[in-house]
C-alpha positions in Angstrom: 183.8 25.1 214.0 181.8 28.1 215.4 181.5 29.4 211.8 180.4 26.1 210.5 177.9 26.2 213.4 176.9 29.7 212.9 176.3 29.5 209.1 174.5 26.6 209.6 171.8 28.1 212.3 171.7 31.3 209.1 170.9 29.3 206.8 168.6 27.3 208.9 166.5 30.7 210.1 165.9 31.8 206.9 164.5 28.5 205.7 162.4 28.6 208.8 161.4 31.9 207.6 160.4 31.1 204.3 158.3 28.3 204.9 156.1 29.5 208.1 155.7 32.2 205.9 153.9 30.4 203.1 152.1 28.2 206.3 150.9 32.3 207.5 149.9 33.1 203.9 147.6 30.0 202.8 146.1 30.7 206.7 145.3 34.0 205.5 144.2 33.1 202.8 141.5 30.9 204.2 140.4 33.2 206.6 139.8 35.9 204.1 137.8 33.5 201.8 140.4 34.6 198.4 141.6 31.5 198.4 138.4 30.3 196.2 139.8 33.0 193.8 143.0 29.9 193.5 141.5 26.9 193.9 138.7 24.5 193.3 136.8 24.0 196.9 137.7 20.0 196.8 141.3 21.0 196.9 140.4 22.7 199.8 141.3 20.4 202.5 144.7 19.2 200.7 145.6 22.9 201.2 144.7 22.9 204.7 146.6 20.2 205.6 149.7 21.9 203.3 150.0 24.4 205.7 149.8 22.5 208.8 152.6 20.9 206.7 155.0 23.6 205.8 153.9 24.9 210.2 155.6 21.9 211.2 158.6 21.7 209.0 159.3 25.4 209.6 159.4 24.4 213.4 161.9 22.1 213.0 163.6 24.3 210.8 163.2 27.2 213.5 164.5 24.7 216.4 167.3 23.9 214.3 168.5 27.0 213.6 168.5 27.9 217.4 170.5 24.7 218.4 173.5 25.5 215.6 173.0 29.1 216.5 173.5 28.5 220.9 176.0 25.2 220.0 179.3 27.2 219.2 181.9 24.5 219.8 180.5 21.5 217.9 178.4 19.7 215.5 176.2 16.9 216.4 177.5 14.7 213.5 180.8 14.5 211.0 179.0 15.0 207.7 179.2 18.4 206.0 176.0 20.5 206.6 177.6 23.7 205.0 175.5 24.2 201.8 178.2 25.0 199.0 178.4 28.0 196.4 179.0 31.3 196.8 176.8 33.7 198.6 175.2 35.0 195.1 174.2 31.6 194.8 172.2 31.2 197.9 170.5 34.9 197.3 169.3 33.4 194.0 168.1 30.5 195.6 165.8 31.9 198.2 164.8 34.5 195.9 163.0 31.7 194.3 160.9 31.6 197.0 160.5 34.7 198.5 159.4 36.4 195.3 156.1 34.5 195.2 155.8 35.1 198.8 156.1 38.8 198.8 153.2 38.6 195.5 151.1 36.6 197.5 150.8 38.9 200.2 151.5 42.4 198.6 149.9 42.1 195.6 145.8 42.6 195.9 143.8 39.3 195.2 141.5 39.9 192.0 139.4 37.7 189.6 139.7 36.7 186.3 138.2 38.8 183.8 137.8 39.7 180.0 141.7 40.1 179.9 142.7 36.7 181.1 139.9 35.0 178.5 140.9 36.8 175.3 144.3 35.4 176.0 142.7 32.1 176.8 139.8 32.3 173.9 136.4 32.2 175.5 134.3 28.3 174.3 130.9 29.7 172.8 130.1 25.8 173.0 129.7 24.2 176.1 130.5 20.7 175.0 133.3 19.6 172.3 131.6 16.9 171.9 128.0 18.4 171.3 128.9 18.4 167.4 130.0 14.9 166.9 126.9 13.4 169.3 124.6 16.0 166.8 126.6 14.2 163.4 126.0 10.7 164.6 122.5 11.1 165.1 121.5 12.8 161.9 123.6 10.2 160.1 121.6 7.4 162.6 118.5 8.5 162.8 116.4 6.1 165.2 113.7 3.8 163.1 110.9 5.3 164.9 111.2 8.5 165.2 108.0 11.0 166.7 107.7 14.8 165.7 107.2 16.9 168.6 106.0 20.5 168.5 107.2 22.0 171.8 103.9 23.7 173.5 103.0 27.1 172.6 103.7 29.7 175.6 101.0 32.0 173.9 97.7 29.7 174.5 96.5 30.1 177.9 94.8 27.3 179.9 97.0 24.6 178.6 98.6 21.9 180.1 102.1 22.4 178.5 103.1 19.1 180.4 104.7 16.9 178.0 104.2 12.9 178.1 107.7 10.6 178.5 107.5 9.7 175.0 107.2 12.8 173.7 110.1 13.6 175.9 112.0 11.3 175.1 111.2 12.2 171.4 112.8 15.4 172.3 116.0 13.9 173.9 117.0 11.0 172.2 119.8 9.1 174.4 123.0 7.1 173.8 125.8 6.1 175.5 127.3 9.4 175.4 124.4 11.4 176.2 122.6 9.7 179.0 123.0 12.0 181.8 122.5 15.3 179.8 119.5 13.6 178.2 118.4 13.0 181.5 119.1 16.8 182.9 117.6 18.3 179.4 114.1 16.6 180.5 113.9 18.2 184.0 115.2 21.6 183.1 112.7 21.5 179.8 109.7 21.4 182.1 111.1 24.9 184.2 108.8 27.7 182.8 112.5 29.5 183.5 115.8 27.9 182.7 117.9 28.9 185.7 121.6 28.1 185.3 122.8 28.0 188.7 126.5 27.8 189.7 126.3 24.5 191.4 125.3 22.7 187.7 125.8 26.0 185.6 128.6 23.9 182.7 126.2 20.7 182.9 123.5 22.7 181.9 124.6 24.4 179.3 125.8 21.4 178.0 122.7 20.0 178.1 121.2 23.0 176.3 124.1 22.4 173.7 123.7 19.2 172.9 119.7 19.3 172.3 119.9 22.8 171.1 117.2 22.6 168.2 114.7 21.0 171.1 115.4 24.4 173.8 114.8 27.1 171.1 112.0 29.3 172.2 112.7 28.3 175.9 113.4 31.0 178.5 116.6 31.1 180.1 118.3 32.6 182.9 122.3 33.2 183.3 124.4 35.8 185.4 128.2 36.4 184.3 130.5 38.9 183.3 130.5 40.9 179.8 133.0 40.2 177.4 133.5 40.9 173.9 135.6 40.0 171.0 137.3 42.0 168.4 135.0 40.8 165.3 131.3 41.2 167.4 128.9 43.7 165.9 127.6 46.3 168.3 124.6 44.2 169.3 126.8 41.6 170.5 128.9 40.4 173.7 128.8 37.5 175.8 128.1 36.4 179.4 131.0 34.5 180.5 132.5 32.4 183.3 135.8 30.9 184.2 135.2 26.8 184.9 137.5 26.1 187.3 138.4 22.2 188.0 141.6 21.7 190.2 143.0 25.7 190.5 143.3 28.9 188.8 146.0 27.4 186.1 143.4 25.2 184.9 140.5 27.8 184.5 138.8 28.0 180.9 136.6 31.0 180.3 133.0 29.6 179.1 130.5 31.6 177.9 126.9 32.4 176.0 126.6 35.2 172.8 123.8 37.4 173.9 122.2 39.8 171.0 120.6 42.9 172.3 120.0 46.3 171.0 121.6 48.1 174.0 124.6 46.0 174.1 127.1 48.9 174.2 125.6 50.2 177.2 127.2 47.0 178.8 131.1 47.5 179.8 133.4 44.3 179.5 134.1 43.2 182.9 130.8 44.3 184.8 128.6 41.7 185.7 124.9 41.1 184.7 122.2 38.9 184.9 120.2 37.9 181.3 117.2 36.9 181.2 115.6 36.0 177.6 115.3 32.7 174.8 117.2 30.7 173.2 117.7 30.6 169.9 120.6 29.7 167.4 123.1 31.8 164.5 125.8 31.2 163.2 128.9 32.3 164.8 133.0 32.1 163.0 131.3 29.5 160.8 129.6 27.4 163.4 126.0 26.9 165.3 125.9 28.2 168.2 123.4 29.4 170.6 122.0 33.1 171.1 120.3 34.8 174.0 117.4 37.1 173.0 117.6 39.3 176.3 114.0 39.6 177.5 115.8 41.7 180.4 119.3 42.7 181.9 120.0 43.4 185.3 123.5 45.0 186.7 124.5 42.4 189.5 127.5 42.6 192.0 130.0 40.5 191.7 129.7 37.0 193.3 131.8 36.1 196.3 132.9 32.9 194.5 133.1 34.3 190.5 134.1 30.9 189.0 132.0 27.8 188.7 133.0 23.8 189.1 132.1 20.7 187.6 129.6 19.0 189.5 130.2 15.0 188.6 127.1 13.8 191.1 124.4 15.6 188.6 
């Protein structure tokens, strides 16, 4: 019985083990602010409270362990507790989890890049759906329909405001458009298009499915560079990764800039672009184009990846 008893308070440590050790890794985590590199910040607080989990269950574990460990002579009940297999067996089973362990905390937490989203294939489209929307329209066209010339940035001294019918002339709205109809007519009045993180995929969006009405308008967009095989030297693109629940999930998004100095622009270093919008014709489809007006080096943000925001 005091083998029984001893095995059992073994096996019972390193379980302890294990899991306070994943409890002291997502802690560590948090602290040093990589886990955003992992997760979406709504999962946040689920991941909190999984460590607070696995703290608790490794204390038991830990308590366990020391009661079969200091109880030589007995067991506290007459079922088996003795896991079966052969010791090969168990080694393979923990290694199951301490493998991941010892990556999590030796291996150096880094962010997706250029490597990850040419496995991945970066979306030069911000919405799959921007297409269809576009087809339905020009096969529906509305029955009164008004022809707007956007304002001309190169008159001084006027009022460039435009009327809600004209804007709404601009933006036509259906039951699949509504919101980014609604987002296209506030960021249409900026004099600068800023995509900011918070709303950087609804915006683009939005610029995507009313692409026609933003070309000429001045936009601003930080990323990191990336290129594929079949760009021309003038070419590479300022991408993202959209991140919705974690890192598993994470779709590289991006916008094709065209600039005489592209090559002096390394894949992987992070810029900020700003310039206007305008459209080509890219592996057979519309998309849109970036004419760089300037391009500044940046420093990588603290949080690299962006989130959907569904409250926009």
């Amino acid at each position: 019985m005091e083998l029984t008893n001893r095995s059992l308070g073994f096996h019972y440590m390193i379980r302890s083990l294990i899991v306070l050790s994943f409890s002291i890794l997502i802690t560590y985590l948090i602290k040093s602010g990589s886990i955003n590199l992992y997760i979406a910040p709504r999962m946040l607080i689920l991941v909190k409270l999984s460590a607070i989990g696995f703290y608790i269950i490794g204390t038991y574990q830990m308590y366990a362990a020391y009661r079969y460990l200091r109880n030589h002579s007995s067991v506290d009940c007459d079922c088996d507790h003795i896991p079966t297999g052969s010791v090969w067996k168990h080694i393979m089973i923990y290694s199951l989890f301490i493998f991941p362990l010892l990556l999590g905390f030796l291996l150096p937490s880094a962010t997706m890049g250029t490597a990850l989203a040419s496995k991945k294939g970066m979306n030069l489209s911000a919405s799959s759906t921007s297409r269809t929307i576009k087809v339905q329209q020009e096969a529906n066209p509305p029955e009164k329909s008004v022809i707007v010339e956007p304002p001309s940035s190169d008159q001084p001294n006027v009022d460039t405001a435009l009327t809600d019918e004209q804007l709404n002339a601009l933006f036509i709205t259906d039951e699949y458009n509504e919101d980014f109809a609604r987002l296209s007519k506030q960021i249409y009045q900026d004099d600068v298009i800023v995509v900011k993180d918070e709303i950087f995929m609804e915006i683009l969006t939005a610029i995507d499915l009313f692409l026609d009405s933003f070309v000429g308008k001045t936009v601003e967009i930080s990323g990191f560079v990336y290129r594929e095989p079949n760009m021309t030297q003038n070419q590479f693109v300022v991408g993202r990764f959209a991140m919705d629940c974690c890192s598993a999930d994470a779709l590289p998004y991006g916008v094709l800039i065209e600039d005489t100095n592209a090559i002096n622009y390394v894949n992987d270093s992070w810029i900020k672009v700003r310039g206007q919008i305008d459209t080509t014709i890219y592996d057979g489809n519309k998309i849109m184009v970036f004419k760089p007006e300037s391009i500044q080096s940046i420093e990588a943000p603290d949080s690299p990846y962006i989130y959907p925001n569904y409250d926009f």
